[in-house]
Jmol script that loads the backbone (N, CA, C; Angstrom):
load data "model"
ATOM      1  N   UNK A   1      14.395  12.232  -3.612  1.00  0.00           N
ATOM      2  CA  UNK A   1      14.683  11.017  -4.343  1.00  0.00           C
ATOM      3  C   UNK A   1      13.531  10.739  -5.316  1.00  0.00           C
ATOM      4  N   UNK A   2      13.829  10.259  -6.631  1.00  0.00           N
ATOM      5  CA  UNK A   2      12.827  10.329  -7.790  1.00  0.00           C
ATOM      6  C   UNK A   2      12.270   8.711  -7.673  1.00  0.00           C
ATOM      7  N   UNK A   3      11.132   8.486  -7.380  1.00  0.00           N
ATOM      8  CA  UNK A   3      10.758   7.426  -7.573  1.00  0.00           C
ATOM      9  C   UNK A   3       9.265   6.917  -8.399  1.00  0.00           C
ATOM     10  N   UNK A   4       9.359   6.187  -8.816  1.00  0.00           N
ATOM     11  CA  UNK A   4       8.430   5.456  -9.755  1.00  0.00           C
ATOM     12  C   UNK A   4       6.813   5.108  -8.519  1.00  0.00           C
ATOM     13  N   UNK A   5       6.220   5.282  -8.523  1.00  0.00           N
ATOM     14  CA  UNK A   5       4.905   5.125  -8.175  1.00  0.00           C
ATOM     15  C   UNK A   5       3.616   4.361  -8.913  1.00  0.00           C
ATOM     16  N   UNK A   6       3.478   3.332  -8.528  1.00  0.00           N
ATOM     17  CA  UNK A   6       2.625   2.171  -9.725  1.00  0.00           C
ATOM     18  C   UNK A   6       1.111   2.787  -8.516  1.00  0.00           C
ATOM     19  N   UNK A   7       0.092   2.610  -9.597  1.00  0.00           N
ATOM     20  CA  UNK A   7      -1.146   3.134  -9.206  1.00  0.00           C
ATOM     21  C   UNK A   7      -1.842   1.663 -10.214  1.00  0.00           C
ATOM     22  N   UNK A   8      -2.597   0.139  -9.992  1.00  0.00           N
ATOM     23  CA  UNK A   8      -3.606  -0.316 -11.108  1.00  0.00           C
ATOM     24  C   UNK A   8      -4.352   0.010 -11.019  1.00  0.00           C
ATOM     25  N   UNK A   9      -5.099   0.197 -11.156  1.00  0.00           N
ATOM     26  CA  UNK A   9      -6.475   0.844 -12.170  1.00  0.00           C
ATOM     27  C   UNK A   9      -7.002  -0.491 -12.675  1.00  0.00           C
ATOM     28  N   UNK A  10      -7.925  -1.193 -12.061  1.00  0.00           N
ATOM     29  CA  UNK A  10      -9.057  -2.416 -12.804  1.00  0.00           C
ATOM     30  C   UNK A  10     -10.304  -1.832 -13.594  1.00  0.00           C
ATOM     31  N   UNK A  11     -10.821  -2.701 -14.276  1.00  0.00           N
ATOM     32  CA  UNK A  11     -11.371  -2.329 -15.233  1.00  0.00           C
ATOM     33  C   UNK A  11     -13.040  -1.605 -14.259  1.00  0.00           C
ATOM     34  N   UNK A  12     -13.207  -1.919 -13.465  1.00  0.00           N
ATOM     35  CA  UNK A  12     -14.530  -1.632 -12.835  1.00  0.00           C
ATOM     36  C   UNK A  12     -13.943   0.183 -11.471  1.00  0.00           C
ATOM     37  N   UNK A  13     -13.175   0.485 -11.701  1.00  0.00           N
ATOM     38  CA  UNK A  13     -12.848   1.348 -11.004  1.00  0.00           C
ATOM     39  C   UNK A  13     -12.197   1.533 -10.091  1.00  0.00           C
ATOM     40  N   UNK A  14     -12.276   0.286  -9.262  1.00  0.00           N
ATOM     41  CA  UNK A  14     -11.393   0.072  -8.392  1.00  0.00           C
ATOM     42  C   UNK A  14      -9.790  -0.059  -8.527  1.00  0.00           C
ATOM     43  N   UNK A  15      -8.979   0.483  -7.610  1.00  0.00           N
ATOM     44  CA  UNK A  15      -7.623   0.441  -7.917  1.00  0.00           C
ATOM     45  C   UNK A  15      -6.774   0.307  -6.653  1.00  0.00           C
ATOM     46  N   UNK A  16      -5.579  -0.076  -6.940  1.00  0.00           N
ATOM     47  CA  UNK A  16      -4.388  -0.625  -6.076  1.00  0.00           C
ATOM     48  C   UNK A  16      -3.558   0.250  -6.119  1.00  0.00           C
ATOM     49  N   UNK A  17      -3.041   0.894  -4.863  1.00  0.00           N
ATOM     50  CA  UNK A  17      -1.745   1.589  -5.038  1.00  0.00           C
ATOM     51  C   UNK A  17      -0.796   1.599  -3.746  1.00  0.00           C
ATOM     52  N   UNK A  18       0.122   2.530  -3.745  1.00  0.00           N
ATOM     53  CA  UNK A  18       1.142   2.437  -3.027  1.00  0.00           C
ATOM     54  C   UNK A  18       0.677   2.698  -1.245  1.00  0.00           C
ATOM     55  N   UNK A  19      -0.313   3.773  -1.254  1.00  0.00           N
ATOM     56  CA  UNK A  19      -0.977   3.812  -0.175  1.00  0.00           C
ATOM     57  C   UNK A  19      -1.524   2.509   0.669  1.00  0.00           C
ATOM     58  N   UNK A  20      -2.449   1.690   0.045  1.00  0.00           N
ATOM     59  CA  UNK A  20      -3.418   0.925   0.322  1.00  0.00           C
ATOM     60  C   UNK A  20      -1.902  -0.301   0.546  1.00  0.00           C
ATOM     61  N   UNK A  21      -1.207  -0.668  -0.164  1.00  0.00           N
ATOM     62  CA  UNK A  21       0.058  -1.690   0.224  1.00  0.00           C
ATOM     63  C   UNK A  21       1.013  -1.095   1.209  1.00  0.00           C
ATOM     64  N   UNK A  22       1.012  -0.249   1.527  1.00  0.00           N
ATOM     65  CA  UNK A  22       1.825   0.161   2.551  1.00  0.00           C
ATOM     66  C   UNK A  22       1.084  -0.219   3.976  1.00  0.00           C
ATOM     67  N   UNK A  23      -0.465   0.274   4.014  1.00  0.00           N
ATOM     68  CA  UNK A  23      -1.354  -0.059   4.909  1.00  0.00           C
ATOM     69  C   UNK A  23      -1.141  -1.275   4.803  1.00  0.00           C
ATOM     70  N   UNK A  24      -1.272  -2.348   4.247  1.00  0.00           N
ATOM     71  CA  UNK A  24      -1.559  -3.411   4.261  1.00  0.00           C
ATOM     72  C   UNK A  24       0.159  -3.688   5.330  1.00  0.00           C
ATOM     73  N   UNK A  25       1.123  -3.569   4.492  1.00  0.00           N
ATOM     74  CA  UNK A  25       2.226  -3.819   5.205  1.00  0.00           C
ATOM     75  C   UNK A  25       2.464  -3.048   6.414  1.00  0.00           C
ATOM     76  N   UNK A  26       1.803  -2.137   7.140  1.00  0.00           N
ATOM     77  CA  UNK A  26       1.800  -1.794   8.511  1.00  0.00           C
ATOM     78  C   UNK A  26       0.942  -3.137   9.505  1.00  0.00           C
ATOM     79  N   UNK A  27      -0.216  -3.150   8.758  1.00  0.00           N
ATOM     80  CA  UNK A  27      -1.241  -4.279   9.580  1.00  0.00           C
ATOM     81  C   UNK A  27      -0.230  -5.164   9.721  1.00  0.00           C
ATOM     82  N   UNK A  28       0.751  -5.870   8.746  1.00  0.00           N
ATOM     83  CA  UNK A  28       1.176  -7.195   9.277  1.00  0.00           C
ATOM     84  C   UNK A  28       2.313  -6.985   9.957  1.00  0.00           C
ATOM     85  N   UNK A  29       2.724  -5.884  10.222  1.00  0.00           N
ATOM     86  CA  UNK A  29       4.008  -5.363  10.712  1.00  0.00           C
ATOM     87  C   UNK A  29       3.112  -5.233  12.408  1.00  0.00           C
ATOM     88  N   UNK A  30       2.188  -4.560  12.469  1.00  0.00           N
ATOM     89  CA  UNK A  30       1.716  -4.189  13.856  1.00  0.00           C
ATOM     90  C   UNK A  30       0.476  -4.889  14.476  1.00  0.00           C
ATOM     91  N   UNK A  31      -0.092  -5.766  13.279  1.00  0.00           N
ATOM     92  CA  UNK A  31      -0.694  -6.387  14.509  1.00  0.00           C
ATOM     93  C   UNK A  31      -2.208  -6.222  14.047  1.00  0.00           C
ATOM     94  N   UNK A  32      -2.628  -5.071  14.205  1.00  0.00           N
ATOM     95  CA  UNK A  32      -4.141  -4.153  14.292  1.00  0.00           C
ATOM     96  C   UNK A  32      -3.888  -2.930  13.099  1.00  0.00           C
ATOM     97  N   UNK A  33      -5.170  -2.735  12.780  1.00  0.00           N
ATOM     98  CA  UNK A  33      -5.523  -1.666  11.790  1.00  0.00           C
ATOM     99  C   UNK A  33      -5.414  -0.412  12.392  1.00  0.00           C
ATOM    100  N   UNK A  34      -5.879  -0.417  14.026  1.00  0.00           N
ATOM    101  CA  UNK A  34      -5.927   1.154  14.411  1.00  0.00           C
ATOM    102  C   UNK A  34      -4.140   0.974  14.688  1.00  0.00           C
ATOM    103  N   UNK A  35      -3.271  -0.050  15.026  1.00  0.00           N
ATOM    104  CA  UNK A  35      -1.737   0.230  15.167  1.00  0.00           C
ATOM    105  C   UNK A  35      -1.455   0.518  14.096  1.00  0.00           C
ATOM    106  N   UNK A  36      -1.897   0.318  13.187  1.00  0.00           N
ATOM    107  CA  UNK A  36      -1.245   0.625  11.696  1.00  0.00           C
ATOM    108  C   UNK A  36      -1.546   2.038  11.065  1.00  0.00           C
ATOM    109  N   UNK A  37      -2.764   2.281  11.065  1.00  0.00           N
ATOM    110  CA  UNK A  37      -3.187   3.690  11.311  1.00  0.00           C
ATOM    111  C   UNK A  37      -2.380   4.948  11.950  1.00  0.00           C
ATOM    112  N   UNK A  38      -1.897   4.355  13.366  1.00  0.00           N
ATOM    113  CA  UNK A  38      -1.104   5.693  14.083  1.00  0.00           C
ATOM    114  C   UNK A  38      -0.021   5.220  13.152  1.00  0.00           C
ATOM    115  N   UNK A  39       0.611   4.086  12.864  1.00  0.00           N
ATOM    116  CA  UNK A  39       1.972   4.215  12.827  1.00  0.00           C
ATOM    117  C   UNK A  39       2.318   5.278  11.409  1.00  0.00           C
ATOM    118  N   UNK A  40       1.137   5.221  10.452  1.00  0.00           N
ATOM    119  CA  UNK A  40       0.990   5.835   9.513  1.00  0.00           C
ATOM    120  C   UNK A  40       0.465   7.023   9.744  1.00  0.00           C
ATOM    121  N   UNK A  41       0.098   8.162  10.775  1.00  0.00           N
ATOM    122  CA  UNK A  41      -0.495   9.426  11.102  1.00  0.00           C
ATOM    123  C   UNK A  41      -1.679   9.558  10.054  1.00  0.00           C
ATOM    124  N   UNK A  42      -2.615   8.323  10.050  1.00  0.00           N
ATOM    125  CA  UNK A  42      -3.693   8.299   9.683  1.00  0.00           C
ATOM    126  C   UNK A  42      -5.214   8.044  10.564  1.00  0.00           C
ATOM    127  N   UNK A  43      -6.189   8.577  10.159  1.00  0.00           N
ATOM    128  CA  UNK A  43      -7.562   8.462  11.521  1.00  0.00           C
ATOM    129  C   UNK A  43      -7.440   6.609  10.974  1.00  0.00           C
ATOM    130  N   UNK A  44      -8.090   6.057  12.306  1.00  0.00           N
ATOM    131  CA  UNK A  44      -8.601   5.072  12.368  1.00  0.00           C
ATOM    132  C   UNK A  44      -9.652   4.622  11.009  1.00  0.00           C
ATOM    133  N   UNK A  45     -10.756   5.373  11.332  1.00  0.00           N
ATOM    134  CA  UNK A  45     -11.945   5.692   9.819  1.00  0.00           C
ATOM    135  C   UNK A  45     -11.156   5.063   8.790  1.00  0.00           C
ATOM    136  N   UNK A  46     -10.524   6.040   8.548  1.00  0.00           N
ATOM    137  CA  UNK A  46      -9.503   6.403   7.167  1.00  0.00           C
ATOM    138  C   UNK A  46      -8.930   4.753   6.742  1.00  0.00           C
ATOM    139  N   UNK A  47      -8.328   4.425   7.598  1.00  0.00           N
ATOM    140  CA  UNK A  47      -7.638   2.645   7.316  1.00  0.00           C
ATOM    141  C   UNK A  47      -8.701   1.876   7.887  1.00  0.00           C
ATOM    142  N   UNK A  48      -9.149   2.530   8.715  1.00  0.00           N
ATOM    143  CA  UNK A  48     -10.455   0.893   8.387  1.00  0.00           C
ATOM    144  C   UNK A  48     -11.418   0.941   7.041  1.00  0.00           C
ATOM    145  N   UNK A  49     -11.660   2.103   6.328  1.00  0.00           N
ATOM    146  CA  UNK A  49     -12.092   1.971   5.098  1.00  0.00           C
ATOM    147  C   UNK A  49     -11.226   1.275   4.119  1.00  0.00           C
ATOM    148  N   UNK A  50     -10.220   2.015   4.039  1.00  0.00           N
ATOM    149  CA  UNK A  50      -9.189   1.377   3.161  1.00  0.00           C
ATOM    150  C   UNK A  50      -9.060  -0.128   3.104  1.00  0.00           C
ATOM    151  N   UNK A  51      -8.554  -0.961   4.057  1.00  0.00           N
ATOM    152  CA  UNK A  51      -8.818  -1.828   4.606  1.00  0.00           C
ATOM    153  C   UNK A  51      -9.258  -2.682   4.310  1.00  0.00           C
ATOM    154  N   UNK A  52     -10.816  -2.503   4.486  1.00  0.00           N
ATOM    155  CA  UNK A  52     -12.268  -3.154   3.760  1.00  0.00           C
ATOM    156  C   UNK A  52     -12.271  -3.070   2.521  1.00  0.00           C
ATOM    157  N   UNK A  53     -11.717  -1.798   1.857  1.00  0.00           N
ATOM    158  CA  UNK A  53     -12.190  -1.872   0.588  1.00  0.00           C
ATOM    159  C   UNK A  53     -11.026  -2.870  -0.028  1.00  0.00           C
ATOM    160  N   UNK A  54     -10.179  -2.683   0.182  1.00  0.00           N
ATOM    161  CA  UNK A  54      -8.910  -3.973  -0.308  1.00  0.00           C
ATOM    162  C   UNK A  54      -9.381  -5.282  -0.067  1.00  0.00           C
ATOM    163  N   UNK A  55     -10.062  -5.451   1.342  1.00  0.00           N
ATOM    164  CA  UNK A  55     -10.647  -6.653   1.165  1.00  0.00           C
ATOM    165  C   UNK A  55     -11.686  -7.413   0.507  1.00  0.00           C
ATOM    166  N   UNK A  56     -12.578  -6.208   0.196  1.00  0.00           N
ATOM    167  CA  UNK A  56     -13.386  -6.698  -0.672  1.00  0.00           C
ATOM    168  C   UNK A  56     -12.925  -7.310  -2.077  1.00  0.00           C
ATOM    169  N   UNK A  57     -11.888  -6.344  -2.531  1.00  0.00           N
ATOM    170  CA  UNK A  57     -11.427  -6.261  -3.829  1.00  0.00           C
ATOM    171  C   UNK A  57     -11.466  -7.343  -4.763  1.00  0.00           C
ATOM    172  N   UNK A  58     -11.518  -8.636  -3.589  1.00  0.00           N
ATOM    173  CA  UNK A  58     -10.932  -9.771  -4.178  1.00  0.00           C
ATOM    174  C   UNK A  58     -11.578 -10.683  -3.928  1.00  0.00           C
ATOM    175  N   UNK A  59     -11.786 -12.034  -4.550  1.00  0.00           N
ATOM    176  CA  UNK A  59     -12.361 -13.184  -4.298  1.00  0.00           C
ATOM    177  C   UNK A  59     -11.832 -13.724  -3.289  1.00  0.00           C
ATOM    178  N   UNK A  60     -10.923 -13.925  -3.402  1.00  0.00           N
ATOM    179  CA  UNK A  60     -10.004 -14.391  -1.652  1.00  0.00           C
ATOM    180  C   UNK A  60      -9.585 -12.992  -0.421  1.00  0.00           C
ATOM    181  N   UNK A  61     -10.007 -13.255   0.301  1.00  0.00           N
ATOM    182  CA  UNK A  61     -10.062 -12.494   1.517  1.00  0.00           C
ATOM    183  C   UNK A  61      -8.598 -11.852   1.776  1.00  0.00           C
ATOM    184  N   UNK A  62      -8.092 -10.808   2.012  1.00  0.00           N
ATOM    185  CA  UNK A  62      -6.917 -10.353   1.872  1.00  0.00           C
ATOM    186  C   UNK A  62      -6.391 -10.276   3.787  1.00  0.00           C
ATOM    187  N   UNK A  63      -6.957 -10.060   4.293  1.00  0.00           N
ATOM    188  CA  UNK A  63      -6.817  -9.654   5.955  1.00  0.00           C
ATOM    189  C   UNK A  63      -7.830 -10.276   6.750  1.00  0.00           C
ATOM    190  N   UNK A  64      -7.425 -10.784   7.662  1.00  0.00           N
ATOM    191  CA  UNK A  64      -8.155 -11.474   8.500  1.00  0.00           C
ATOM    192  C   UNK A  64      -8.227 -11.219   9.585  1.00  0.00           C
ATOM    193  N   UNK A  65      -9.424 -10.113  10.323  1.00  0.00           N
ATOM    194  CA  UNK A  65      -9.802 -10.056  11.278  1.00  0.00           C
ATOM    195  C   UNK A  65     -10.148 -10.475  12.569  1.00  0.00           C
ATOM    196  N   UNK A  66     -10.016 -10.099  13.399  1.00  0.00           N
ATOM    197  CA  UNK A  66     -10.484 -10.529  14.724  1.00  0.00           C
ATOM    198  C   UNK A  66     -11.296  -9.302  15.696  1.00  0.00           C
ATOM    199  N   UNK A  67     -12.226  -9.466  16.212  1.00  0.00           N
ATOM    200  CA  UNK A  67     -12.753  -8.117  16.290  1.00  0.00           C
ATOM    201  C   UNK A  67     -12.633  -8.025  17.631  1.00  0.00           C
ATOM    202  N   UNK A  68     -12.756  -6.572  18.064  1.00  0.00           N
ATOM    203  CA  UNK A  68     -12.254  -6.004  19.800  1.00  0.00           C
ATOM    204  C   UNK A  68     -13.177  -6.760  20.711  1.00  0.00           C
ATOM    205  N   UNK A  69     -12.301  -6.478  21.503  1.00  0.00           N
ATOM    206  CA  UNK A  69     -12.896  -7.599  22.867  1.00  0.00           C
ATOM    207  C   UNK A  69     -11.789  -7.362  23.842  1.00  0.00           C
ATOM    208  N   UNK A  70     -11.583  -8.203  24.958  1.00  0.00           N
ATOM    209  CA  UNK A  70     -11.326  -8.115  25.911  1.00  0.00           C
ATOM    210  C   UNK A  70      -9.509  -8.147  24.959  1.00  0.00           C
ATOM    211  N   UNK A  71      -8.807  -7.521  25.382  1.00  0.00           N
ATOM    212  CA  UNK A  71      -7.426  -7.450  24.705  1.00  0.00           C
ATOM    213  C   UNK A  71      -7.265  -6.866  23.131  1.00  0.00           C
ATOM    214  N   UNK A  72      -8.810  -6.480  22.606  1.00  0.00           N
ATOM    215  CA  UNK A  72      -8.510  -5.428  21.719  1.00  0.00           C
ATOM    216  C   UNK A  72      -8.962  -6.134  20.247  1.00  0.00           C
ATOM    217  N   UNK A  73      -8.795  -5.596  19.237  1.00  0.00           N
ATOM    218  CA  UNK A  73      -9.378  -6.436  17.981  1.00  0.00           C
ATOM    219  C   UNK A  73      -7.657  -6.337  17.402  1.00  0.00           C
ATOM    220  N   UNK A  74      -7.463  -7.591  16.450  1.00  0.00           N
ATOM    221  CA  UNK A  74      -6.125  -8.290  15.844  1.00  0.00           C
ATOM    222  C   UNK A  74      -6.389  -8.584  14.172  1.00  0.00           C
ATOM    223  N   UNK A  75      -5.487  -8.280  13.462  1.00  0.00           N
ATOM    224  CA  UNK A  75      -5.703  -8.152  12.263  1.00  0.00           C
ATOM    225  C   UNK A  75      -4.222  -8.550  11.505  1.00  0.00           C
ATOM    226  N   UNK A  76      -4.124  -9.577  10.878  1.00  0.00           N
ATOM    227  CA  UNK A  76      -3.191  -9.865  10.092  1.00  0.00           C
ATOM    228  C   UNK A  76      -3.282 -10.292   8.682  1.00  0.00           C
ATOM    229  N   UNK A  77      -2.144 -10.281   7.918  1.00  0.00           N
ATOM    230  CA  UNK A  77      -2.931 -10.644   6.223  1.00  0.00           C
ATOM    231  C   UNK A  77      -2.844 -12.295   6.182  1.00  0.00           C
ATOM    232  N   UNK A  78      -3.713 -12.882   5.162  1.00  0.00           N
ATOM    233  CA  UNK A  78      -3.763 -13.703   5.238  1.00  0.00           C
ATOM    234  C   UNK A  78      -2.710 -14.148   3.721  1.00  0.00           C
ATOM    235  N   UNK A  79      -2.740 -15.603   3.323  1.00  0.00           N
ATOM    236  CA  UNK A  79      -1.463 -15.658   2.514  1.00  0.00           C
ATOM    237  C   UNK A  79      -1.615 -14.994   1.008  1.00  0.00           C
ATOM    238  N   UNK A  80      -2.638 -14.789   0.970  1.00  0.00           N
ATOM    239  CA  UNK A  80      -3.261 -13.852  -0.410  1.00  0.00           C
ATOM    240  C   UNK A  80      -2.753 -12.751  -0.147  1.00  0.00           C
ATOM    241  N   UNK A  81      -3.248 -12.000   1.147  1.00  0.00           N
ATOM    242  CA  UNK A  81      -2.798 -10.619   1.596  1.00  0.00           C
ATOM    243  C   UNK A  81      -1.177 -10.605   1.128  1.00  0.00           C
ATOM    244  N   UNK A  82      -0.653 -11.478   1.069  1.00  0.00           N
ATOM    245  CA  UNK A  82       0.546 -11.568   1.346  1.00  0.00           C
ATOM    246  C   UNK A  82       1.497 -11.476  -0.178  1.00  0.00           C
ATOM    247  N   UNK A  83       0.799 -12.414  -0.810  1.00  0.00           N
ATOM    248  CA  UNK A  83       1.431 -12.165  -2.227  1.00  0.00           C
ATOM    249  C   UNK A  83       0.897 -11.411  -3.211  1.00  0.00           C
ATOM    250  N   UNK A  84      -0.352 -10.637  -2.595  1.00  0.00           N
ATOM    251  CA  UNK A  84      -0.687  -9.156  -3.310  1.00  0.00           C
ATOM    252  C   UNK A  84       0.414  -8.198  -3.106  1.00  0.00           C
ATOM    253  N   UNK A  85       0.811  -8.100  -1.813  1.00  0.00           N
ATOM    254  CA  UNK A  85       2.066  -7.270  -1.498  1.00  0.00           C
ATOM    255  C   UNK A  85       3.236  -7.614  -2.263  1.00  0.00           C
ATOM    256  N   UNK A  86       3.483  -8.600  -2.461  1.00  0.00           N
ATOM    257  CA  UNK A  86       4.740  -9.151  -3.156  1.00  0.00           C
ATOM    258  C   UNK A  86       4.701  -9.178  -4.542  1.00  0.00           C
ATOM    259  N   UNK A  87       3.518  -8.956  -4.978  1.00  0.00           N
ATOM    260  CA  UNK A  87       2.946  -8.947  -6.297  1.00  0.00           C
ATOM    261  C   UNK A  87       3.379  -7.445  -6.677  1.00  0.00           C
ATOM    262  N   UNK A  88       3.151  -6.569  -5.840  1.00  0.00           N
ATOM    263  CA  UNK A  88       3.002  -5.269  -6.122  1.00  0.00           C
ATOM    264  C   UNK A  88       3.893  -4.391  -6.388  1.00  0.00           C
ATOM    265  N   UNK A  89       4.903  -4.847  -4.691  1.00  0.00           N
ATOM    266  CA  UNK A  89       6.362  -4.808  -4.750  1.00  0.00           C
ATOM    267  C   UNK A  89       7.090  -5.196  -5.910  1.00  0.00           C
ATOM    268  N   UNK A  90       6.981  -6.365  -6.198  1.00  0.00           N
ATOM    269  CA  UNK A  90       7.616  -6.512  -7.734  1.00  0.00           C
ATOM    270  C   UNK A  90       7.765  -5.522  -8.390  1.00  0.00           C
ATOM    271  N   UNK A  91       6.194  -5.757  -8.777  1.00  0.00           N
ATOM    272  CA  UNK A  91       5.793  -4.820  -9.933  1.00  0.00           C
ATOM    273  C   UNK A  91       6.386  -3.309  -9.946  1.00  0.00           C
ATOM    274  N   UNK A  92       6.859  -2.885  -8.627  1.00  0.00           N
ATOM    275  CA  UNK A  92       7.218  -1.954  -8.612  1.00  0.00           C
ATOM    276  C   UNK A  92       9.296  -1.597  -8.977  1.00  0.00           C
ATOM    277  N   UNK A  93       9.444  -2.749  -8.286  1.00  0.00           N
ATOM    278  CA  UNK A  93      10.869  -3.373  -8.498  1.00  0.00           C
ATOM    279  C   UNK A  93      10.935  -3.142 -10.406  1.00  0.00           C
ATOM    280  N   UNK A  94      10.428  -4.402 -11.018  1.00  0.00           N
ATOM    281  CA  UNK A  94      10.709  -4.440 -12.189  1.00  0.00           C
ATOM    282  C   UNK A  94      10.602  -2.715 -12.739  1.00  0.00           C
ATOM    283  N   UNK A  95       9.377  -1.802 -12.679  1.00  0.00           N
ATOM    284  CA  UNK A  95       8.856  -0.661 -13.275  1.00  0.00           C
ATOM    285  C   UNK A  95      10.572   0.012 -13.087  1.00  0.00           C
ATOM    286  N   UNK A  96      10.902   0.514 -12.116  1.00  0.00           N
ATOM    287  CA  UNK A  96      12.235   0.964 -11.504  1.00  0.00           C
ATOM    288  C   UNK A  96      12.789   0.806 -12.512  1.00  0.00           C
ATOM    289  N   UNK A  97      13.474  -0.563 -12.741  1.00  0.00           N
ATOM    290  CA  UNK A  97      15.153  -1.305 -13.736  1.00  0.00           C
ATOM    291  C   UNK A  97      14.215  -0.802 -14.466  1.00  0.00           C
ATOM    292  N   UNK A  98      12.852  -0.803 -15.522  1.00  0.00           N
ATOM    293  CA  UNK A  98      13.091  -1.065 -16.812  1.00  0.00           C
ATOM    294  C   UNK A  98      13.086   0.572 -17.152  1.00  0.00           C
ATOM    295  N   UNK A  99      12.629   1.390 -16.122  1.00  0.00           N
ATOM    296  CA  UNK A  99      12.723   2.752 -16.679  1.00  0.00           C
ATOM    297  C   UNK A  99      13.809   3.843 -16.337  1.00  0.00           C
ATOM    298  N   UNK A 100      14.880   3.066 -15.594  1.00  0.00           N
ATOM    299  CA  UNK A 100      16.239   3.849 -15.023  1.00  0.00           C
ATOM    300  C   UNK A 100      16.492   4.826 -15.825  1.00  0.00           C
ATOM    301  N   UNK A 101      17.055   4.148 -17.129  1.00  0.00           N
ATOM    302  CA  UNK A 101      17.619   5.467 -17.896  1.00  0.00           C
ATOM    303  C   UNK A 101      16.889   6.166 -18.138  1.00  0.00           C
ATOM    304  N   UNK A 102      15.641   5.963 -18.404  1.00  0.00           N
ATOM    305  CA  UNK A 102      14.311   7.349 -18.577  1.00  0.00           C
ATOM    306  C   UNK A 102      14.507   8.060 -17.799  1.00  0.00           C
ATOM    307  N   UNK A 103      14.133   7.743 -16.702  1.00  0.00           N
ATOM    308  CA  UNK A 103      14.247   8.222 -15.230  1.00  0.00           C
ATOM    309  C   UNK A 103      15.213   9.380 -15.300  1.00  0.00           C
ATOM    310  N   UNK A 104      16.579   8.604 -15.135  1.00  0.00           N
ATOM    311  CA  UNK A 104      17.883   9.506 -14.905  1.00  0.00           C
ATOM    312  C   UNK A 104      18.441  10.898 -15.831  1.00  0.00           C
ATOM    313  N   UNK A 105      17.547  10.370 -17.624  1.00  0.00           N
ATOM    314  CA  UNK A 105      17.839  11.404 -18.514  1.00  0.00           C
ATOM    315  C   UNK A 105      16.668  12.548 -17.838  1.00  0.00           C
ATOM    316  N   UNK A 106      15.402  12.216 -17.525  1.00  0.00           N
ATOM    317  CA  UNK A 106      14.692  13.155 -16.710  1.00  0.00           C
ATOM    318  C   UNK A 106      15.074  14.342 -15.768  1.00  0.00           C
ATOM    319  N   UNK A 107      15.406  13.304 -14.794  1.00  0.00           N
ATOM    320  CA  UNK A 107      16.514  13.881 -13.831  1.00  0.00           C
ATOM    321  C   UNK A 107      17.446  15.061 -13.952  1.00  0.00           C
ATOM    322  N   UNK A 108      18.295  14.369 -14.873  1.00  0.00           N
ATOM    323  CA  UNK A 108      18.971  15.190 -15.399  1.00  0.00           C
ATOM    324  C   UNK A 108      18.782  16.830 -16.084  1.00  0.00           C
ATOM    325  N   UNK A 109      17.795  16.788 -16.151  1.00  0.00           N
ATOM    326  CA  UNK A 109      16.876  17.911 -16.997  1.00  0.00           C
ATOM    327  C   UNK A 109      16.430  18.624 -16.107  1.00  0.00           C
ATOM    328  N   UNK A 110      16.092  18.458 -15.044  1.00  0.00           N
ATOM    329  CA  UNK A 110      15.333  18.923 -14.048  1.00  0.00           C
ATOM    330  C   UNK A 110      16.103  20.312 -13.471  1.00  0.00           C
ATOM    331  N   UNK A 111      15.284  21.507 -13.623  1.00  0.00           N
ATOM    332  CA  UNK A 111      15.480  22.905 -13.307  1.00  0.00           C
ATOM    333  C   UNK A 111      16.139  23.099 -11.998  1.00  0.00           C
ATOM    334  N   UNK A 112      16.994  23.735 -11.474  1.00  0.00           N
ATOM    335  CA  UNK A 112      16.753  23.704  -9.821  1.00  0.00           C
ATOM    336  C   UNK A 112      16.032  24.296  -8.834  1.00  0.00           C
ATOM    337  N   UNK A 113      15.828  24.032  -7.869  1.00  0.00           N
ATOM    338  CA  UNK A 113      14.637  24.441  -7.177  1.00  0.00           C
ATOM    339  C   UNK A 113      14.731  25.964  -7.047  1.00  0.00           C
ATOM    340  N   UNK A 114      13.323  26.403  -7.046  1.00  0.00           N
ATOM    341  CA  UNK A 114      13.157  28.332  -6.564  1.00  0.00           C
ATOM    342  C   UNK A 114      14.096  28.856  -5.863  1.00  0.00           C
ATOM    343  N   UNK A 115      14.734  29.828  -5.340  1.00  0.00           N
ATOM    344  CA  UNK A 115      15.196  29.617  -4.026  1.00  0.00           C
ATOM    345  C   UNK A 115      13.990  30.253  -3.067  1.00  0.00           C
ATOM    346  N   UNK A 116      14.262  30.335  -1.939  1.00  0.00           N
ATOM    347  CA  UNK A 116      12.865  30.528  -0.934  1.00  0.00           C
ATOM    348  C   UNK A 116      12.598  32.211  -0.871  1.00  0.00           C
TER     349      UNK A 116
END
end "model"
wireframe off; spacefill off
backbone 0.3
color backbone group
């Protein structure tokens, strides 16, 4: 399935993409960063960097921690976290409709695969 993939790119280097919002939407789906991690067949490391670095990203705090202890450490987004995702999603929504027919004349063009 051909799909559109939005990557921003800010002016200082840092960038937003489909990876880092998906993580984000596992955390609020599961709870914890390391649940979100397996659910994604990613190391722990790996999304707790990610993670942080999204949180930094921003003047308002994107995820809100709770750290391990007796029943484990808890992590959910906070309402920023929340309409970055929805922000993004959009953005990805709109990209889709406005480039369909691009898309599809693409498509259309497209060689068929090797055979094996």
């Amino acid at each position: 399935m051909t799909r559109v993939t939005i990557r921003i790119d800010f002016d200082d280097g840092r960038h937003l993409g489909h990876g880092k919002v998906r993580l984000l939407e596992m955390v609020e789906v599961h709870g914890s960063i390391s649940s979100a991690a397996r659910a994604m067949d990613m190391s722990y490391r790996r999304a707790w960097l990610l993670a942080d670095e999204v949180n930094r990203m921003f003047t308002t705090p994107v995820l809100a921690k709770q750290l391990g202890g007796k029943g484990g450490g808890h992590a959910r987004l906070t309402d920023f976290g929340r309409l970055l995702v929805s922000h993004y999603r959009e953005i990805e929504r709109e990209s889709k409709l406005a480039f369909a027919d691009r898309i599809a004349a693409l498509e259309h063009r497209l060689a068929l695969p090797a055979p094996d």
